[in-house]
LOSE-179393 format. One record per residue (C-alpha): residue number from 1; chain; y, x, z. Coordinates in steps of 0.2 Angstrom, whole numbers, plus 5000, padded with zeros to 4 digits. Example, Ala and Ser with C-alpha at 12.3 -4.5 7.8 and 13.67 -1.06 7.14 Angstrom:
% LOSE-179393
{k:1	c:A	yy:4978	xx:5062	zz:5039};
{k:2	c:A	yy:4995	xx:5068	zz:5036};
//
This chain:
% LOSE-179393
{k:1	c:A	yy:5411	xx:5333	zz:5418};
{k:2	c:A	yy:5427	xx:5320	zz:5417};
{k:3	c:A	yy:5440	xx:5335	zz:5412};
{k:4	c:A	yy:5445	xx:5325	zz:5396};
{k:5	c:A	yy:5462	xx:5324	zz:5391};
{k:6	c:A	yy:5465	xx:5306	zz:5395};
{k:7	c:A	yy:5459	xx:5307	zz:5413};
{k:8	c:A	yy:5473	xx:5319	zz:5414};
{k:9	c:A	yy:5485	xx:5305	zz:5406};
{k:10	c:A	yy:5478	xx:5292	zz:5414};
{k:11	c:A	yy:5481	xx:5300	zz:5432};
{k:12	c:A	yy:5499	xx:5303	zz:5428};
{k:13	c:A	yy:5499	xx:5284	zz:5428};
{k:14	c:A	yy:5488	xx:5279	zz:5440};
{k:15	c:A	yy:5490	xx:5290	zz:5454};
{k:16	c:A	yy:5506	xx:5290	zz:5466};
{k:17	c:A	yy:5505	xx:5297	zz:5481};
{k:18	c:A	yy:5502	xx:5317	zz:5488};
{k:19	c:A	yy:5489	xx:5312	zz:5497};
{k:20	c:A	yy:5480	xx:5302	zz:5480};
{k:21	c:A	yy:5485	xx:5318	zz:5470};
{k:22	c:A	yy:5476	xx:5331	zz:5483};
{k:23	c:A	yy:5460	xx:5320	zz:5482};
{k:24	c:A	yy:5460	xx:5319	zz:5462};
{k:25	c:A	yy:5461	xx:5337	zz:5460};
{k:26	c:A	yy:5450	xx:5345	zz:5473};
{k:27	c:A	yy:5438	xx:5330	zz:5465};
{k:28	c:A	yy:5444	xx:5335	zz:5445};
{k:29	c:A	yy:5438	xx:5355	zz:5451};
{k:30	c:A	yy:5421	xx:5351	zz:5458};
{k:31	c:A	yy:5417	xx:5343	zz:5443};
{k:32	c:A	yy:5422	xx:5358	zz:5433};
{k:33	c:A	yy:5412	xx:5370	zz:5445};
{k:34	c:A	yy:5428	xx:5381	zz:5447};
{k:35	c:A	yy:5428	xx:5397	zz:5459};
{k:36	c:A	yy:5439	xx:5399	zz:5474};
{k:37	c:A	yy:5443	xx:5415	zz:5479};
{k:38	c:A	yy:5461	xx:5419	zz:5478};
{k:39	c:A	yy:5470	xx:5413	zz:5494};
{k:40	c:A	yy:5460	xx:5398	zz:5496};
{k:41	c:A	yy:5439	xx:5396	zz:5498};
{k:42	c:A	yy:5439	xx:5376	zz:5495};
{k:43	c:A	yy:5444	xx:5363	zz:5481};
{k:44	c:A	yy:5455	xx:5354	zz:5492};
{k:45	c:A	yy:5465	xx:5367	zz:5497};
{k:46	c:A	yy:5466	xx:5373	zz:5480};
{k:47	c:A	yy:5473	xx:5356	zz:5475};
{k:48	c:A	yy:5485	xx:5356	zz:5489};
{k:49	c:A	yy:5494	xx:5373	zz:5485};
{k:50	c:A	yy:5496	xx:5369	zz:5465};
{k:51	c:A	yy:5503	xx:5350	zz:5467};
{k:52	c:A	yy:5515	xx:5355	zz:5481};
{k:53	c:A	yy:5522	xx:5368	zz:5472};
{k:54	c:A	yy:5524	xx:5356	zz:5457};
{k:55	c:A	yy:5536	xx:5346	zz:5469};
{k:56	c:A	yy:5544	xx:5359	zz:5477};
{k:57	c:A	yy:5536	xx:5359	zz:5494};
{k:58	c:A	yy:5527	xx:5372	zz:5506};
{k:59	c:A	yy:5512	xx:5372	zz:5516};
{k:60	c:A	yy:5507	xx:5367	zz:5530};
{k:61	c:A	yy:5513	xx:5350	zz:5527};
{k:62	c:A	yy:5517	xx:5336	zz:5540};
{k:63	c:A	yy:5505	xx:5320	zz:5540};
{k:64	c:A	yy:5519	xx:5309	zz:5536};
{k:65	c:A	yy:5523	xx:5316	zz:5520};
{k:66	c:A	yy:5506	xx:5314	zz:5512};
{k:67	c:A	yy:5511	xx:5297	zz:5509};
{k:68	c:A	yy:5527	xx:5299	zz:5497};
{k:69	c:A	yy:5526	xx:5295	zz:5482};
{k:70	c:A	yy:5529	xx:5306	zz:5465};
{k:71	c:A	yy:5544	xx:5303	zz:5452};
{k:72	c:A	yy:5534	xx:5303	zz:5434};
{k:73	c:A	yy:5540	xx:5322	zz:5431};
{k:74	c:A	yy:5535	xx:5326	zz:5446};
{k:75	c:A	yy:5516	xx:5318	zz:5443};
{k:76	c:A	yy:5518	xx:5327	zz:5427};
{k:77	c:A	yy:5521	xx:5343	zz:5433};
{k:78	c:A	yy:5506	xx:5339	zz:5446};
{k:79	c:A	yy:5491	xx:5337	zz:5431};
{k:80	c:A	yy:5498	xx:5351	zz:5421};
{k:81	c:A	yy:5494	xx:5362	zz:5435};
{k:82	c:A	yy:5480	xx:5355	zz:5438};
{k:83	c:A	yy:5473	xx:5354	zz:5420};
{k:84	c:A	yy:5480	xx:5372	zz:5418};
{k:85	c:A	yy:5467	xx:5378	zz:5431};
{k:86	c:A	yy:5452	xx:5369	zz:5425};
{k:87	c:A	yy:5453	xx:5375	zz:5407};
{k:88	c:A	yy:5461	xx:5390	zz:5409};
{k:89	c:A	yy:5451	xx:5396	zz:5425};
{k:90	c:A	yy:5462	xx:5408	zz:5431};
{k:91	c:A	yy:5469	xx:5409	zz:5451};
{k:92	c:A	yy:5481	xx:5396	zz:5456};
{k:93	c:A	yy:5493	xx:5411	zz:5459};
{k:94	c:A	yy:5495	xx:5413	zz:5440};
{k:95	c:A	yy:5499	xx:5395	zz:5436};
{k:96	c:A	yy:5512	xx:5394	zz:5452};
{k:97	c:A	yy:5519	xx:5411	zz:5450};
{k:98	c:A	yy:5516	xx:5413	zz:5470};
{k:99	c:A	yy:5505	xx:5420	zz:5485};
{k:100	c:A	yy:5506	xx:5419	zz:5502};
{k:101	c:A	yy:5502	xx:5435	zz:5514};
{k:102	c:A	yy:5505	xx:5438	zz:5531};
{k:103	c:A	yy:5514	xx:5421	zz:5532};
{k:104	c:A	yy:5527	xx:5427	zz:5517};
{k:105	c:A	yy:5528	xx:5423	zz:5499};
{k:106	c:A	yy:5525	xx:5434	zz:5486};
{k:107	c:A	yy:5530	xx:5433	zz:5467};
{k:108	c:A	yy:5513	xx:5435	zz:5458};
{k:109	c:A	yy:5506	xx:5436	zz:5439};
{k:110	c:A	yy:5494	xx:5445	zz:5427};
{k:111	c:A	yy:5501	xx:5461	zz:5431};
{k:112	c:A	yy:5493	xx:5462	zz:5448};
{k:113	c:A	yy:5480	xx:5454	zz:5460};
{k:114	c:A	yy:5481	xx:5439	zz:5470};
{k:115	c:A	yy:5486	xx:5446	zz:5488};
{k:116	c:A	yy:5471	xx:5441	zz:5500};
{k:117	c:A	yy:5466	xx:5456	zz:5509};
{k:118	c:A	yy:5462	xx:5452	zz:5527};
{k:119	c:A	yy:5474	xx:5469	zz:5532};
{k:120	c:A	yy:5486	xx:5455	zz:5534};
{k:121	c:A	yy:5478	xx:5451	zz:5551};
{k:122	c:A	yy:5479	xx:5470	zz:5556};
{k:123	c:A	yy:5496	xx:5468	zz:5551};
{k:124	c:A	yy:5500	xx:5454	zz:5560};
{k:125	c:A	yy:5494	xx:5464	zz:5577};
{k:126	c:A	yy:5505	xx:5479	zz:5572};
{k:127	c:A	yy:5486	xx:5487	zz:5568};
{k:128	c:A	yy:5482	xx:5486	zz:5588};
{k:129	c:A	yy:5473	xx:5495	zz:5595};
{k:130	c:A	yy:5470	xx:5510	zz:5583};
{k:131	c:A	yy:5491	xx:5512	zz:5578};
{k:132	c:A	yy:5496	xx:5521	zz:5595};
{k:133	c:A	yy:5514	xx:5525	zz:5593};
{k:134	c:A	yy:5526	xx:5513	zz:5582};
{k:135	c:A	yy:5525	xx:5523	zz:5563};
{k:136	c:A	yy:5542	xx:5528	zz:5555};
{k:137	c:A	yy:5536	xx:5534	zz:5537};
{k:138	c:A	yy:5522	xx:5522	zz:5530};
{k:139	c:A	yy:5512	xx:5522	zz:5513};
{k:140	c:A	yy:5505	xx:5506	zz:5506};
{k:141	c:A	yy:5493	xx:5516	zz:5492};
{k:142	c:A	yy:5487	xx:5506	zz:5477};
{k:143	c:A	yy:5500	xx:5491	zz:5483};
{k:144	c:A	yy:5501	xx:5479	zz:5467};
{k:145	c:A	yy:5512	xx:5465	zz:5473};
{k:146	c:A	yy:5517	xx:5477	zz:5485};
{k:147	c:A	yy:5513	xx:5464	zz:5501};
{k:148	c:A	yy:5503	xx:5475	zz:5511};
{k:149	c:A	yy:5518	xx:5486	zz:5512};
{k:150	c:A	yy:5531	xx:5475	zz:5513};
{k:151	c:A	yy:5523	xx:5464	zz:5526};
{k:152	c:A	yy:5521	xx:5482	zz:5536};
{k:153	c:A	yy:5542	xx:5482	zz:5534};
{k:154	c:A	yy:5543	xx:5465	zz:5543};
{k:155	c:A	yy:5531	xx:5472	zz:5557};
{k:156	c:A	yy:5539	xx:5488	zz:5559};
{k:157	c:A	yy:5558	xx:5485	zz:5553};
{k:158	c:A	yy:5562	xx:5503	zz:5559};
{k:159	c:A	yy:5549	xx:5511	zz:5549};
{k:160	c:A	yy:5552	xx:5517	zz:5530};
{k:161	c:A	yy:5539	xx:5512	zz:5517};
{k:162	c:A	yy:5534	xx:5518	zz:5500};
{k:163	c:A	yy:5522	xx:5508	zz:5487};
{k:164	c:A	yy:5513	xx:5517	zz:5477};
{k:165	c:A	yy:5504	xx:5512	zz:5460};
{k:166	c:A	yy:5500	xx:5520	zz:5447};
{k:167	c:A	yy:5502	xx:5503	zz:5434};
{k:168	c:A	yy:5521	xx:5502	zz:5428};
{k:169	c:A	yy:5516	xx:5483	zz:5427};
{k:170	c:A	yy:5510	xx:5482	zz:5443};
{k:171	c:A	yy:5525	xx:5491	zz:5450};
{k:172	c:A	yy:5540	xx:5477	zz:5440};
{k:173	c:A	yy:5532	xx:5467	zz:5451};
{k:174	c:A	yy:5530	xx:5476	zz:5467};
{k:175	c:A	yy:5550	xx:5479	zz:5466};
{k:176	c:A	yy:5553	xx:5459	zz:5462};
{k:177	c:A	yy:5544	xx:5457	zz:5478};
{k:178	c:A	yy:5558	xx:5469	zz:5488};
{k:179	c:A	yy:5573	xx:5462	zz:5480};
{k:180	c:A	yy:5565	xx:5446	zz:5485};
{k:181	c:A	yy:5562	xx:5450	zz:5503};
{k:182	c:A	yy:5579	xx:5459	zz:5505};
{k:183	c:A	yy:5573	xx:5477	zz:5509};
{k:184	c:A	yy:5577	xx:5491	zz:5495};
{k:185	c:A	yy:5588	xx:5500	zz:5508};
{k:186	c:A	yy:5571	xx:5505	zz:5515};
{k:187	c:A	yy:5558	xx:5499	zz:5505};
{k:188	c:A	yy:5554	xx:5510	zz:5489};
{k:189	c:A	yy:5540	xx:5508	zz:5475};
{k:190	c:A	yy:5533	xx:5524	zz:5465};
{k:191	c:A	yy:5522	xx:5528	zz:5451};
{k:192	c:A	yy:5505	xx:5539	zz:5458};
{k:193	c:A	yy:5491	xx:5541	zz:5453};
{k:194	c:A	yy:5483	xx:5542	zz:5472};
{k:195	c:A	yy:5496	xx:5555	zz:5482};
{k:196	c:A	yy:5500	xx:5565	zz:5463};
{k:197	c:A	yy:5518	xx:5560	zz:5466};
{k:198	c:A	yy:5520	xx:5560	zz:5485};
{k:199	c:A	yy:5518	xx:5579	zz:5487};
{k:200	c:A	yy:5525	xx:5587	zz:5503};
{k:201	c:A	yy:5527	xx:5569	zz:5512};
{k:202	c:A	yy:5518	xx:5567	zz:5528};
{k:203	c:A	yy:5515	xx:5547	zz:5533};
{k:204	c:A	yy:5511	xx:5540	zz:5550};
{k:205	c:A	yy:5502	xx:5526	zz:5543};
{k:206	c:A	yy:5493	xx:5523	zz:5526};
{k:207	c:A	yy:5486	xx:5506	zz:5520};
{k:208	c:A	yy:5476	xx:5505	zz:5505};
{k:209	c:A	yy:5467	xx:5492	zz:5495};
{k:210	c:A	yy:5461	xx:5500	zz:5481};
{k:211	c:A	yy:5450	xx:5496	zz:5467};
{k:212	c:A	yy:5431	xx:5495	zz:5475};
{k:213	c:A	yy:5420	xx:5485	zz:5464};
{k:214	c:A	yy:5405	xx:5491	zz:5459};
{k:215	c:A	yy:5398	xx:5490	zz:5443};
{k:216	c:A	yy:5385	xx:5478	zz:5447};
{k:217	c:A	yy:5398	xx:5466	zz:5456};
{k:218	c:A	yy:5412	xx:5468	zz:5442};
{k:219	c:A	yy:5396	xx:5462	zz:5427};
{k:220	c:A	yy:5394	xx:5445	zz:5439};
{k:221	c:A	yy:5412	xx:5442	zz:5443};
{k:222	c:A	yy:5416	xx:5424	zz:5443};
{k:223	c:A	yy:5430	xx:5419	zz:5428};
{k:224	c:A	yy:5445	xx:5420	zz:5438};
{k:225	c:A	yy:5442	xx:5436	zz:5444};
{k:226	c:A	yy:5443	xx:5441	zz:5423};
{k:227	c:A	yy:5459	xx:5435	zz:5425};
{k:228	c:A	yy:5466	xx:5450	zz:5436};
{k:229	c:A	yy:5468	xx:5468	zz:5431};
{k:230	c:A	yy:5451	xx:5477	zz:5427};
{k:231	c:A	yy:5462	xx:5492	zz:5436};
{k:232	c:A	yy:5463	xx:5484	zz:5451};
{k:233	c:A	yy:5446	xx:5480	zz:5454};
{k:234	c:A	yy:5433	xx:5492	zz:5447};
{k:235	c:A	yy:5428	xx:5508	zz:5453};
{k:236	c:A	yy:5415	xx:5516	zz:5446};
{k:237	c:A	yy:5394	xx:5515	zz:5448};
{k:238	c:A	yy:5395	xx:5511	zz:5466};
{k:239	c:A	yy:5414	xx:5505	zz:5468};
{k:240	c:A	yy:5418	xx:5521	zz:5477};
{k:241	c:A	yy:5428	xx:5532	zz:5464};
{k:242	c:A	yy:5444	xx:5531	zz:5471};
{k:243	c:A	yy:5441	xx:5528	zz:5489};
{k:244	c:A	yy:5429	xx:5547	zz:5485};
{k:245	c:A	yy:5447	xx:5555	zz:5481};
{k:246	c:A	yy:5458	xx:5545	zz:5495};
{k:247	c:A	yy:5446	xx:5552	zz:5510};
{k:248	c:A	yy:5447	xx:5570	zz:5502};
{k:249	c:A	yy:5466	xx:5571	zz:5501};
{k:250	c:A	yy:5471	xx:5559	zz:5514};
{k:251	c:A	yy:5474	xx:5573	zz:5529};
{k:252	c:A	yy:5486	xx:5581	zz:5518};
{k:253	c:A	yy:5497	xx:5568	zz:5520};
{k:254	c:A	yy:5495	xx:5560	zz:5537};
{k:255	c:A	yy:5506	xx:5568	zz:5550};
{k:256	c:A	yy:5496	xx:5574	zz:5567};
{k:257	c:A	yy:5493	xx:5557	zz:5573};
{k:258	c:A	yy:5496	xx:5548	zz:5561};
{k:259	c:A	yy:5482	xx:5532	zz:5554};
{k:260	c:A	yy:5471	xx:5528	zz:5539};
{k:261	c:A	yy:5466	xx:5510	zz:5534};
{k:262	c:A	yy:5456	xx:5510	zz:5517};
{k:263	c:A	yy:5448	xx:5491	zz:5513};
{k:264	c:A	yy:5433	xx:5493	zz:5503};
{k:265	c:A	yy:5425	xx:5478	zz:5505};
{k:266	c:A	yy:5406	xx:5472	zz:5497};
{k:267	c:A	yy:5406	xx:5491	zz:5493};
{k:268	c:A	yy:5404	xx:5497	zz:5513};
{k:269	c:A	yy:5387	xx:5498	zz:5513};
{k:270	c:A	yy:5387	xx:5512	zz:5501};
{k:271	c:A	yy:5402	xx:5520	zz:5507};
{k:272	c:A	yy:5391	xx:5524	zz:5525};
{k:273	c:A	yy:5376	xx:5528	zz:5516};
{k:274	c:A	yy:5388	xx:5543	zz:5505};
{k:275	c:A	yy:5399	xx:5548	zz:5520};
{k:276	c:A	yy:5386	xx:5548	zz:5535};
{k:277	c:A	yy:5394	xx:5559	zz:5547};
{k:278	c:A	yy:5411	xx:5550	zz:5544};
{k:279	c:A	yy:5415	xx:5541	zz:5559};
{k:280	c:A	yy:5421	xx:5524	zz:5552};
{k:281	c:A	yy:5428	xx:5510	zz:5561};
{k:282	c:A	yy:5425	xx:5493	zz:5553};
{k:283	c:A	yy:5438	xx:5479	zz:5556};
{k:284	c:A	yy:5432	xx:5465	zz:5564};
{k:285	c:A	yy:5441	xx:5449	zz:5558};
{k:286	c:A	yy:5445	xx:5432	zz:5567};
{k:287	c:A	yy:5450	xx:5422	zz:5553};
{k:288	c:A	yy:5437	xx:5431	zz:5542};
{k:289	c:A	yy:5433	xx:5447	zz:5529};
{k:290	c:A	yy:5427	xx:5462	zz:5529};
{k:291	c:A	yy:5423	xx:5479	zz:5524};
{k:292	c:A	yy:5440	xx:5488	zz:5531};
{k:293	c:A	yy:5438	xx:5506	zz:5537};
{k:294	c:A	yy:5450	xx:5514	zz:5551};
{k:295	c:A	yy:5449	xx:5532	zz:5552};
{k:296	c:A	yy:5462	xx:5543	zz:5563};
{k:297	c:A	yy:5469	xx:5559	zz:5557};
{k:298	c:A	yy:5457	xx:5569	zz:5569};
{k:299	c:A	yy:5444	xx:5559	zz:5564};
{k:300	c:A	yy:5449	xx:5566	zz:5544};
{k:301	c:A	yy:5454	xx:5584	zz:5551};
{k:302	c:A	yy:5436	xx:5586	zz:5561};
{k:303	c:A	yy:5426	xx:5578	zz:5547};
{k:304	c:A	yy:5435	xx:5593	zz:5535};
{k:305	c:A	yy:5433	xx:5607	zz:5547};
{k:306	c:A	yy:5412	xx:5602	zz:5546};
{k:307	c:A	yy:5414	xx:5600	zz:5527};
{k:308	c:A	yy:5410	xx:5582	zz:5527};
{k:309	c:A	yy:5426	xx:5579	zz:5515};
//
């Protein structure tokens, strides 16, 4: 491994350009075996997000400019982020303080998960074809950073939109993230614990990402995932506490037509084999994930009256 404190020196010297910078680090983190996983799935990318936000600049970035050259402070600033995420091995999110979702930044730190759900694709398509008419009162359940939700406002500016959490942590950050993107006349974050302080409201649309690792998957977890909140991730034996409650109480707060969207991911597999009379509809991604559920308020009204919930 050539991590040693004077390649990072030297390559504050040596090195001049964007483009010489990009190649260092995506080379520096495949010599450290790092893990990608948090808003990127390759080294290069990785080095691209943490050196452009060391001078200031966001992606996608035109050909031209990969041949500027860096101030000294700005190389500087360049290898400490990069040296940061080799030795520290937490998300590049942590080091820069921000994610992207839905196409939108996001203030991020240890308080909450990286956003990467692929819900922002469903998002995107204003949740076509399941989402009939345009939803008023939304729920983003277990939101974190609060993006789900907030990227639902963009998509739906006429619609009003809790985020719920039950971390007071997670939720200083969730209302950062709607001072930041303008939005608290509409926009509002509350501590639950699932729907225990959302009595007697009625959503036509609720968006969870809830903790759904297993306790298998949470014992092999890569580094940077240690790096997040335990309480986000893990949920029990088979990664299915939580999402056990959600699909009980969820009717109670859907109105007549209203939609559920529930992303479990690797833990799908055992939510079919626990729940198969449910009719689930898994999400098919074009720009990739998997393991997120739609289910209609009929769908959760007829699986109670047969006492499948």
């Amino acid at each position: 491994m050539s991590n040693s404190s004077s390649d990072f020196a030297s390559a504050v010297v040596e090195l001049q350009t964007l483009r010489d910078f990009f190649r260092w680090g995506a080379s520096e983190f495949i010599a450290a075996g790092l893990f990608y996983g948090h808003g990127t799935d390759n080294p290069w990318d990785e080095a691209e997000q943490l050196v452009l936000h060391a001078v200031h600049l966001n992606p996608p970035l035109a050909d031209e400019w990969l041949d500027a050259r860096l101030t000294r402070p700005e190389r500087e600033r360049v290898v400490a982020n990069i040296q940061r995420r080799i030795e520290e091995r937490i998300p590049a999110a942590y080091i820069t303080g921000q994610a992207w979702f839905a196409g939108m930044p996001f203030t991020v730190d240890e308080r909450v998960l990286v956003p990467r759900s692929p819900i922002a694709e469903l998002i995107e398509k204003q949740f076509a074809p399941w989402l009939i008419d345009e939803p008023l009162q939304i729920l983003d359940l277990c939101t974190g950073s609060g993006c789900i939700g907030i990227a639902c406002a963009y998509s739906f500016p006429d619609a009003e939109v809790q985020l719920s959490d039950i971390s007071f942590d997670a939720l200083a950050v969730t209302e950062e993230n709607i001072q930041r993107h303008d939005l608290s006349e509409r926009v509002f974050a509350i501590q639950s614990d699932l729907f225990e302080n959302l009595q007697g409201q009625r959503f036509d649309l609720i968006v969870s990402n809830p903790p759904y690792v297993d306790a298998e998957d949470m014992a092999s977890l890569p580094q940077e995932y240690h790096a997040e909140p335990e309480l986000g991730l893990a949920s029990g034996e088979d990664g299915l506490d939580f999402t056990r409650r959600l699909l009980a109480e969820a009717l109670d707060y859907l109105t007549e037509n209203g939609l559920l969207v529930v992303e479990v991911g690797n833990s799908w597999p055992a939510l079919e084999e626990a729940y198969p009379e449910l009719p689930f509809t898994w999400v098919e991604f074009e720009r990739g994930g998997h393991g997120v559920f739609v289910l209609s308020a009929a769908d959760l009204r007829s699986a109670r009256e047969q006492g499948v919930i």
